[in-house]
C-alpha positions, 0 to 999 in steps of 0.5 A, a space after each residue: 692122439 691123431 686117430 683119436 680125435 679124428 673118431 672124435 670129429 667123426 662122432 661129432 657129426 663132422 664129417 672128416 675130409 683130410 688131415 693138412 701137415 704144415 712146416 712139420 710143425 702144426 697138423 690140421 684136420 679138415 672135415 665139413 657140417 654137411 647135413 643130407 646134401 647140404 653143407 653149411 660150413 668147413 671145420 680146421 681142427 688144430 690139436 695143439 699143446 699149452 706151450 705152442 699155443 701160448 707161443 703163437 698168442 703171444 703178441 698181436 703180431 705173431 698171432 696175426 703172422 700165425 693166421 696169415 699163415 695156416 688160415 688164409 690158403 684155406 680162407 681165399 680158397 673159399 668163394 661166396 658165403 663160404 668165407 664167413 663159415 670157416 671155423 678154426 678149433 684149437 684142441 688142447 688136452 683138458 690140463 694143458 685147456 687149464 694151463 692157458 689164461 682166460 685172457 688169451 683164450 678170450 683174445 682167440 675166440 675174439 678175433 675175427 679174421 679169416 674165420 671164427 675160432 674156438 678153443 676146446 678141451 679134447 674131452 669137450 669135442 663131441 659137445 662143442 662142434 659143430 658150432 653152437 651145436 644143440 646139446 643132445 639129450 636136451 630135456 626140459 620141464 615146461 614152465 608152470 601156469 601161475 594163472 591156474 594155480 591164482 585162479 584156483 584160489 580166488 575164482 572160489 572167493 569171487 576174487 579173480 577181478 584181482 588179476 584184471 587191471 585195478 579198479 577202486 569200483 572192484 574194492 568197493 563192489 565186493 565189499 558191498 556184495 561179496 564178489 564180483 562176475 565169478 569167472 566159470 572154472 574148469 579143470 581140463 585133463 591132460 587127455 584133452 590136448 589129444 582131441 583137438 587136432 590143430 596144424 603143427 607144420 611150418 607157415 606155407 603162406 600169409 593173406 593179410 586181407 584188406 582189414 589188416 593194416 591196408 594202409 601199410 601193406 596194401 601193395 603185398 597182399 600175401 606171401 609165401 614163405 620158405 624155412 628160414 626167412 629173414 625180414 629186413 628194413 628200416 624201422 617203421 617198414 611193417 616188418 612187424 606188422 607182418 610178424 604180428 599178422 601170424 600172431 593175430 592169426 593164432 590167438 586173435 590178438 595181437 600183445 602190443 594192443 593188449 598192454 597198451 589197452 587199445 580201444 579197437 582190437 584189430 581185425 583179419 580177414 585174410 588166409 594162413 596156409 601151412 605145408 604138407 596141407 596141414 590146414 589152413 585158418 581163416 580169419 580171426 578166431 572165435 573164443 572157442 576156436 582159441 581155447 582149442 588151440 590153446 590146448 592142443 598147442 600148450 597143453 594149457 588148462 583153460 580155466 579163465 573165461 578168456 582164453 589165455 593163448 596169445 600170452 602162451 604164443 609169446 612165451 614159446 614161439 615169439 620172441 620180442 627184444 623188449 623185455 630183453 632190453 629192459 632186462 640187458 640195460 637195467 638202471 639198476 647197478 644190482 637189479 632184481 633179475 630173478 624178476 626180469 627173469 619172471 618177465 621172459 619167462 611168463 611174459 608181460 602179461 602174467 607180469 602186469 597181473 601179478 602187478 594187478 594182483 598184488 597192487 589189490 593186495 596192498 589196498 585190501 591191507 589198507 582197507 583193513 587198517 581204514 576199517 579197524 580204525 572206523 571201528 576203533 573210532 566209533 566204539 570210542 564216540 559210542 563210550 564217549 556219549 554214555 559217559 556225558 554228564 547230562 543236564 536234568 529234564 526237571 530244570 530243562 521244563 521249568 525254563 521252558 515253561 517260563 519262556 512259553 508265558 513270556 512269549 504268550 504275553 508279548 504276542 498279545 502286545 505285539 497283536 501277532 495271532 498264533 496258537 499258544 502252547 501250554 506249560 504242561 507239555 512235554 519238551 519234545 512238544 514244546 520243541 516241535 511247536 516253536 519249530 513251527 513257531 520260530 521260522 514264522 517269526 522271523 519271517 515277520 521280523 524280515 517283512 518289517 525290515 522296510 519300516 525301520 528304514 533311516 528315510 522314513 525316520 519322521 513317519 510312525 503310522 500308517 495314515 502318516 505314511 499315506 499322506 507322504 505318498 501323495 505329496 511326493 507323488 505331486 512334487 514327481 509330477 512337477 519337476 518332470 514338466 520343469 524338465 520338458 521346458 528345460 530341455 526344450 529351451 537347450 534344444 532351441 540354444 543348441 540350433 541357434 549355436 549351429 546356425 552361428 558356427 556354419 556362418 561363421 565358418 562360411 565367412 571363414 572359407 571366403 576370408 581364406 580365398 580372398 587372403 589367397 588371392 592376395 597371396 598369389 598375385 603378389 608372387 605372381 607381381 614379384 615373378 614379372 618384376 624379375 623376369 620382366 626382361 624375357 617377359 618384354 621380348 616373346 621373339 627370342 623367348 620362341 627362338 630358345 624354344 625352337 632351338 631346343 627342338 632342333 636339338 633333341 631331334 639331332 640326339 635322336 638322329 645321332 643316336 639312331 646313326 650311331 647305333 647302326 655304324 656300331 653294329 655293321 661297321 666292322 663289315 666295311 674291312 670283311 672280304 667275302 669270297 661266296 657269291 650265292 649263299 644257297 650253293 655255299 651251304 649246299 657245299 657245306 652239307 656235302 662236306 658234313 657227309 664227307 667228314 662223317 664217313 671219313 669219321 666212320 672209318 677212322 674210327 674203324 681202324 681205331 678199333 683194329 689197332 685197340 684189338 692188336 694191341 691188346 692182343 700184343 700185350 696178351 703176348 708180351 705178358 705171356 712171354 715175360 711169364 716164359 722168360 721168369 719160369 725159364 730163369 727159375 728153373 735155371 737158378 734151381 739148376 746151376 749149369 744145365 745147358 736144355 731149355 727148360 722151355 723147348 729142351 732145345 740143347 745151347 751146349 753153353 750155360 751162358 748162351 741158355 741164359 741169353 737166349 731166354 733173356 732176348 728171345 721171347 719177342 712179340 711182333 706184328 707188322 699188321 699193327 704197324 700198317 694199321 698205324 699209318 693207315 690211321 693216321 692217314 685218316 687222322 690227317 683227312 679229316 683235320 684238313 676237312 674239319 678246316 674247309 668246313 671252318 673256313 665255309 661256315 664262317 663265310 656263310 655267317 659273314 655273307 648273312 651279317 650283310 644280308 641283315 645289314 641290308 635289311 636294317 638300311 630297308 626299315 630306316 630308310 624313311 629317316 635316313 634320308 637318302 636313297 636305297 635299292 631293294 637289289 642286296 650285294 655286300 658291295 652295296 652294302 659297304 657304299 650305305 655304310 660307307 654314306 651313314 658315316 658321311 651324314 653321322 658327321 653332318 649331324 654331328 656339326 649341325 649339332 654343336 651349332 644348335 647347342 652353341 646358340 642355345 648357349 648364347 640364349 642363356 647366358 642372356 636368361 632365356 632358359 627353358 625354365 625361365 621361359 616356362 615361369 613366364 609363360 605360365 603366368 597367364 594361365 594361373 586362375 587368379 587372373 581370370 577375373 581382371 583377364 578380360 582387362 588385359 593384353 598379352 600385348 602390355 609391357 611388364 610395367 603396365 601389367 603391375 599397375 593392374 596388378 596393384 589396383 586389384 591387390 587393394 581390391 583385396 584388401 578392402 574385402 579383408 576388412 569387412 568380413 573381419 569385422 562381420 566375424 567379430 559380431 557373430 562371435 559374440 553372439 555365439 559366446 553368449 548362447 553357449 553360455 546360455 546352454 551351459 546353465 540351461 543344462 546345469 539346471 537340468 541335472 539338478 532337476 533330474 537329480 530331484 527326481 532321482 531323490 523323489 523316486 527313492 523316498 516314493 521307493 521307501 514309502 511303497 516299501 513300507 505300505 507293502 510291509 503293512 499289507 504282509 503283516 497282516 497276511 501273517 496274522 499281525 493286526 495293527 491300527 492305521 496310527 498305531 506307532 512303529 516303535 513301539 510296535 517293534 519293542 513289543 516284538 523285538 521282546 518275543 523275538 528274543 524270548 523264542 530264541 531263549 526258548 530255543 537256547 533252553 530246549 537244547 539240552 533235551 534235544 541233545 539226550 534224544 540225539 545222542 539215543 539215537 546216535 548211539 543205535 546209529 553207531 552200533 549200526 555201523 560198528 556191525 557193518 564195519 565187523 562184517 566189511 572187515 571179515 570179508 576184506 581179511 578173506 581177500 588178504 588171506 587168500 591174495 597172500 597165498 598167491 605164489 609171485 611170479 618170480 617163484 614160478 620162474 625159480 621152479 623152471 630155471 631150477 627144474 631146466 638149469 642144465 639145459 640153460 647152462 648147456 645153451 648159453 655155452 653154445 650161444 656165448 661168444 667169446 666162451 669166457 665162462 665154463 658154466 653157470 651155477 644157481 646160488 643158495 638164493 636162486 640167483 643165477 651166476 656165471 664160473 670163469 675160467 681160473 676165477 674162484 669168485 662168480 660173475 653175477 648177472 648184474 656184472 654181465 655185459 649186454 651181449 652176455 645178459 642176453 645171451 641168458 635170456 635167449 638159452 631160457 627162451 630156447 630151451 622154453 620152446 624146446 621143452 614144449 614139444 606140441 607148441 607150433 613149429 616156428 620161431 618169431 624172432 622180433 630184432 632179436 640181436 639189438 642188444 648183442 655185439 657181431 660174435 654174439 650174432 654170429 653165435 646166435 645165427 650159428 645156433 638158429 641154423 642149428 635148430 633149422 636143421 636138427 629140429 626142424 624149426 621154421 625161422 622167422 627173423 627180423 632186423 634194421 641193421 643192414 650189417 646184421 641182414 648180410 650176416 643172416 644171409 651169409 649164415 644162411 644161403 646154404 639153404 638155397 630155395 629154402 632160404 628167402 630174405 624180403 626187403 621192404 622199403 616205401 618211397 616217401 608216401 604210400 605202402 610199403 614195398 617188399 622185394 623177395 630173394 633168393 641166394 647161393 652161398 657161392 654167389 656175392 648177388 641175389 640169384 633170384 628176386 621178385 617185387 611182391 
């Protein structure tokens, strides 16, 4: 079996290296994927039988035992990427594959240490590996164009709006002219692909432009691109955008601005090279440029006025996550994935014409239903009015002729002067005359309106009337000049009234001030009978004062004093040992030099000792190496008396074992003397670093002195005694040594001060006091009797004055009290005056209001006369109102009559003409209907998009079920299977029911999506060279991504395929690098990033799979 399978790793493209025997139990066979010069992973294919394979996954922990065994000498024998590309693959014969449960084989291919594991038949080795290996002899039909075939049947008919977004404006359209904008149709041959010469290399490089989203990519103009490319970010970095740049290049539109209907399609100026120089495109392309491309890339028919290139780009060549996601987490328990299927295999596009198509479809059914009710409808009103029991046209003329002589009668009466008709004319005549008629009667019942009014109840004619206008005219002009005198008079009450207000509030302010007056002095007389005693002795009031003075002036010396002392009064103990301050720090600064270089050079010895150290350990590890090689050897040979190590002969076993226990040593005498000489050093350099203490704090202290001094020199003006300029920290101590005797001195005059001031007090001389009385002479009520007095006056005295001008004051009370009283009532009286002078006025004002309205009604009703008889109505100036009025009220009514009479043969004429009306109608609704089930008809034939996808899953189900197998991970189905309905399901290993696609899990769904993808692209050999793959994995767990990066490297290599890759997943950007390193410079990773605001910023790497770091890296 061994040979065997060693032919088999051979045919499978492997290339086989060794064969490994462990514990004579397990055979491994080693062998390497290597393309040309290029490996790309290490193989260890392990044949094995159901019963040791069922042994070893037992449990968990023998498993994980298992592994560490076999795998792990061949994984940490692995450097770089070379770790994440070693596969183990169990080899079981097809019955003993049978034997095993699913569950353990899923749990192997589950596991994830030290390398992938895949479970094989012996019979499926050729197959499988190298993994996600590319079925062979993989053909494929390419998807059909539904566009093609729905244009075929409705381009003919005018209907090919169906597939464009719906608009009522098209239904009503083609129902009014039968079709609209036909498209031009044509039926390219197949020859057609083959005269258009299109590059079909991969992608060299990539010029944005400036019109291509500047504001995101301006900082990368271009790039150059490699084989395989792997762009990774985070979301929002543009790494779409760069994957849309190559779309708009292609097709001149971009999908994501189709299907969200952007207003301003976005524009390319830029430059797409490819290698081999191929060619080049430059700038968006024209319309015609895209249908060339369309052809020769797609083979596609180009029937439609718009070219259809970027939908067919998106169906073969770039692959977006976001019908797969809709497809991976549908809503629904049981989805409609024949439609989801429909959706990635054609895109959204065709998708959202299917839906326009179908949507015209349901409003075409409805206006069919609409139109065969109108139609309904209107036959049944047509029945209706040839049904109706019709009054006679005899009885309709004999009533009109009648209301026609009555009419005549009271237009004479009423003197109204109109042409009248005669009773033999026909109803139709009489009807057209009383239109005329009837509107001209009202409008003179609406111009004598004003002469019925309830104010003119007592007026019957004309001359009546006119007689009123004049005496309401006279009575107008009187009341008005009532008014002017009214107001005249309440104008002057007015003035009068503020006259007496101001003198009143004059009166008031003087009145207030004397009051104030009073007030004042009578505090003031209060204060001085209180204080009467500091008042009466000025000599002790100015000595309280005096003593204050001295007080406050001793606080501020105190303080002044007490400040100094706490500052320098520590100097007074502090012995100084330098005379000269600069030959102190002159000293100092030779001691720093010193200390540095005594520093330098312990720190060179430092060195020296760190280096022999190192280099005794060096020896002591390698020694105690020696000695257990050396006892190891001793213990597999009991007795032997050479060293293993020397051969030297110890002719003792025992002796043999001591020499090597004591005899591997490692010495050093240099080290030692190293030693002492550094700590020799040591001790230097701490007795230099106490000198340079010791000196600095003498500095300090010796320039505490020197500010000490000089703080004596700015005080000395208030210090009081003498203080040489000449500086000596003796001096220095003698002024501390005086500022503490003069502190006490003030200290004791101090409490003096404040024990008189204390006397003072306590006999009321207080500050306060003080102030109070002192103040009493400068108050400003005073100043009219300070000319009468003399500070020189006692106390009593001063109340006597004080006394005689407070009667003063009262006297002054009185008389402008009883001057106020007077004043008031004449106030009272004007405003009394004023308030019946204005009561008066508005009963004036209000007869004017009353005159004017009933002058309002009489010019009302003489204009009503002046109408009539523009109207043709001739009455005498006395002739009576009422009765005219009768007289027309009566042929009012009999008009009406006539009206009511002549409906019935109004209404015959009316429905004659409706009915020719109504046949109208029902022949346009006929005609509508015929053209709408022509629309139905042909929109019916239309095949839905999810017939088109069967077609392709059914013609290609072997090439899909063979890619979900190699892209599934763990490979818990053994195939897939189409049911009677189309539907796709999955066959489990060991299971007799189907796994539906709605029982799937997410990594699985889109492991199908991503097999009719591939095998789209596959199937279609002249669509360009390259993959877009737009997130991709978003939906898949780490297996499935290292699955599907297994398979991407796969096309790579054997087909060829340029990759573009994007991702947000930092762990899925280190998982394409490890799977593709291998490629070397042909393998290019670009970061991009952007730093709070600007454009974003791409860094390009390159990698080795044997080195961890990017081996090249360069900012765009």
């Amino acid at each position: 079996m061994n040979q065997h399978l060693i032919d088999a790793i051979k045919e499978s493209g492997l290339r086989f290296i060794r064969t490994h025997r462990i514990d004579d139990q397990y055979v491994i066979h080693e062998a390497t994927h290597k393309v040309g010069k290029v490996a790309f992973g290490q193989y260890l294919i392990m044949p094995m039988d159901s019963g040791r394979f069922l042994e070893i996954t037992s449990d968990e922990a023998t498993y994980s035992t298992f592994e560490d065994k076999i795998l792990a000498p061949f994984y940490f024998r692995l450097k770089g990427d070379w770790g994440w590309n070693l596969y183990l693959c169990y080899v079981l014969e097809d019955r003993a594959f049978e034997e095993v449960p699913l569950e353990r084989l899923v749990k192997v291919e589950r596991s994830k240490k030290y390398a992938k594991k895949i479970v094989l038949r012996n019979s499926n080795i050729r197959d499988r590996i190298p993994a996600a290996k590319i079925p062979e002899n993989l053909t494929g039909k390419v998807a059909a164009d539904p566009i093609y075939d729905w244009e075929r049947i409705l381009a003919p008919l005018g209907l090919d709006f169906c597939l464009d977004d719906y608009k009522t404006a098209n239904i009503e359209a083609y129902m009014e002219n039968g079709s609209i904008h036909a498209r031009s149709y044509s039926n390219p041959t197949s020859d057609q692909a083959g005269e258009i010469v299109a590059p079909r290399g991969a992608i060299q490089s990539l010029d944005f432009g400036q019109q291509f989203r500047s504001h995101l990519l301006s900082e990368a103009s271009a790039i150059d691109f490699a084989k395989v490319n792997l762009l990774y970010g985070p979301n929002g970095m543009g790494k779409t955008s760069v994957l849309e740049c190559i779309e708009l290049s292609f097709t001149g539109s971009i999908q994501r601005n189709i299907l969200s209907n952007a207003s301003e399609p976005e524009r390319w100026e830029g430059l797409l090279t490819f290698t081999n120089e191929e060619g080049e495109f430059r700038n968006t392309p024209d319309e015609s440029s895209k249908k060339e491309r369309e052809i020769a890339y797609y083979k596609h028919k180009v029937g439609r006025a718009r070219s259809q290139i970027n939908r067919l780009f998106h169906q073969y060549n770039f692959f977006s996550s976001e019908a797969v996601h809709q497809f991976c987490y549908s809503t629904h328990s049981r989805s409609n994935y024949r439609d989801d299927f429909a959706r990635i295999i054609f895109g959204e596009q065709l998708q959202r014409m299917e839906v326009n198509w179908r949507r015209y479809k349901e409003e075409f059914e409805k206006s069919i239903n609409r139109l065969n009710k109108q139609i309904s409808d209107a036959n049944e009103k047509a029945e209706s009015i040839r049904n109706q029991d019709l009054q006679s046209l005899q009885l309709i003329v004999q009533r009109a002729s009648s209301n026609v002589i009555n009419m005549t009668r009271w237009a004479n009466a009423c003197k109204y002067v109109y042409p009248m008709i005669g009773m033999e004319e026909s109803p139709e005549e009489i009807e057209t005359w009383l239109l005329h008629l009837l509107p001209k009667i009202k409008e003179i019942d609406l111009i004598s309106r004003p002469l019925l009014h309830r104010g003119l109840s007592k007026i019957d004619n004309e001359n009546y009337l006119n007689r009123n206008i004049e005496e309401k005219s006279e009575a107008l002009l009187t009341t008005n000049q009532l008014i002017e005198k009214t107001r005249q008079r309440i104008q002057q009450l007015q003035n009068q009234e503020a006259e007496l207000i101001k003198q009143l509030q004059t009166e008031m302010v003087s009145k207030k001030k004397i009051e104030n007056g009073y007030g004042r002095l009578s505090e003031i007389a209060t204060a001085l009978r209180t204080y009467s005693n500091v008042y009466d002795q000025p000599q002790l009031r100015n000595r309280r004062k005096a003593a204050q003075q001295r007080n406050d002036h001793l606080v501020k010396i105190i303080s002044q004093l007490s400040e100094i002392q706490y500052h320098y009064k520590h100097l007074m103990d502090k012995k100084i040992t330098i005379a000269n301050l600069q030959q102190a720090e002159d000293e100092m600064n030779q001691l720093t030099r010193s200390r540095s270089e005594a520093a330098q050079l312990f720190n060179d010895v430092s060195e020296q000792v760190t280096r022999h150290e190192e280099k005794i350990g060096k020896l002591q590890r390698l020694a105690s190496a020696l000695k257990a090689t050396g006892m190891e050897l001793l213990v597999e040979s009991p007795g032997q008396t050479h060293c293993p190590l020397c051969n030297h002969d110890y002719e003792n076993h025992e002796l043999l074992l001591a020499a090597i226990e004591n005899g591997l040593a490692a010495d050093d005498a240099i080290l030692t003397k190293l030693m002492e000489e550094k700590e020799k050093n040591r001790a230097i350099l701490l007795r230099m670093d106490t000198s340079m203490q010791n000196l600095t704090n003498q500095i300090q202290l010796y320039k505490q002195f020197e500010k000490a001094h000089n703080v004596f020199l700015d005080n000395a003006q208030w210090l009081g005694f003498e203080i040489s300029q000449s500086f000596s920290p003796e001096k220095v101590k003698n002024l501390l040594s005086r500022l503490d005797h003069q502190l006490i001195t003030a200290k004791q005059e101090y409490q003096q001060v404040k024990d008189e001031i204390t006397n003072l007090e306590q006999n009321g001389f207080s500050l306060e006091v003080i102030d109070k009385v002192e103040n009493i002479w400068n108050d400003e009520i005073l100043d009219s009797i300070r000319s009468n007095i003399s500070d020189h006056l006692s106390s009593d005295q001063l109340l006597l004055m004080f006394d005689k001008e407070m009667r003063l004051y009262g006297e002054q009370l009185k008389y402008f009290e009883k001057e106020s009283s007077i004043k008031q009532e004449e106030l009272e009286v004007c405003i009394q005056e004023n308030v019946e002078k204005n009561n008066h006025l508005k009963d004036l004002e209000q007869q004017i209001k009353d005159i004017e309205t009933t002058i309002s009604h009489l010019g009302n009703a003489k204009h009503a006369f002046e109408k009539l008889r523009e109207k043709n109505v001739w009455l005498e100036t006395n002739t009576s109102w009422k009765g005219w009025r009768s007289y027309f009220e009566q042929l009012l009514s009999e008009a009406e009559h006539l009206q009511e009479n002549l409906k019935p043969a109004i209404l015959i004429e009316h429905n004659r003409r409706q009915l020719k009306e109504l046949h109208e109608e029902i022949s346009q609704k006929e005609a509508l209907l015929d053209k709408v089930e022509q629309a139905v008809k042909a929109l019916s034939k239309l095949r839905p998009l999810s017939e088109y996808s069967d077609d392709f899953v059914r013609f290609n189900f072997e090439a899909i079920s063979k890619l979900f197998l190699a892209l599934h991970t763990p490979n818990e189905f053994i195939s897939l299977a189409l049911t009677e309905e189309n539907d796709i399901v999955a066959k489990r290993k060991g299971y007799e029911s189907d796994c539906a696609i709605y029982q799937m899990s997410t990594g699985q769904r889109t492991a199908v999506a991503l097999a009719i993808f591939f095998v789209m692209h596959l199937a279609m050999e002249t669509a360009p060279k390259f993959l877009l793959l737009d997130e991709p994995v978003a939906n898949m767990d780490e297996l499935n991504v290292l699955g599907l990066l297994d398979f991407l490297r796969q096309l790579a290599v054997t087909q060829g395929t340029q990759i573009f890759f994007t991702t947000a997943n930092p762990q899925v950007a280190t998982l394409f690098r490890r799977k593709f390193s291998f490629f070397k410079d042909q393998f290019r990773a670009f970061h991009f990033q952007r730093y709070l605001e600007g454009p974003v910023r791409i860094r390009m790497q390159q990698f080795e799979p044997h080195k961890e770091a990017e081996v090249y890296s360069i900012k765009l």
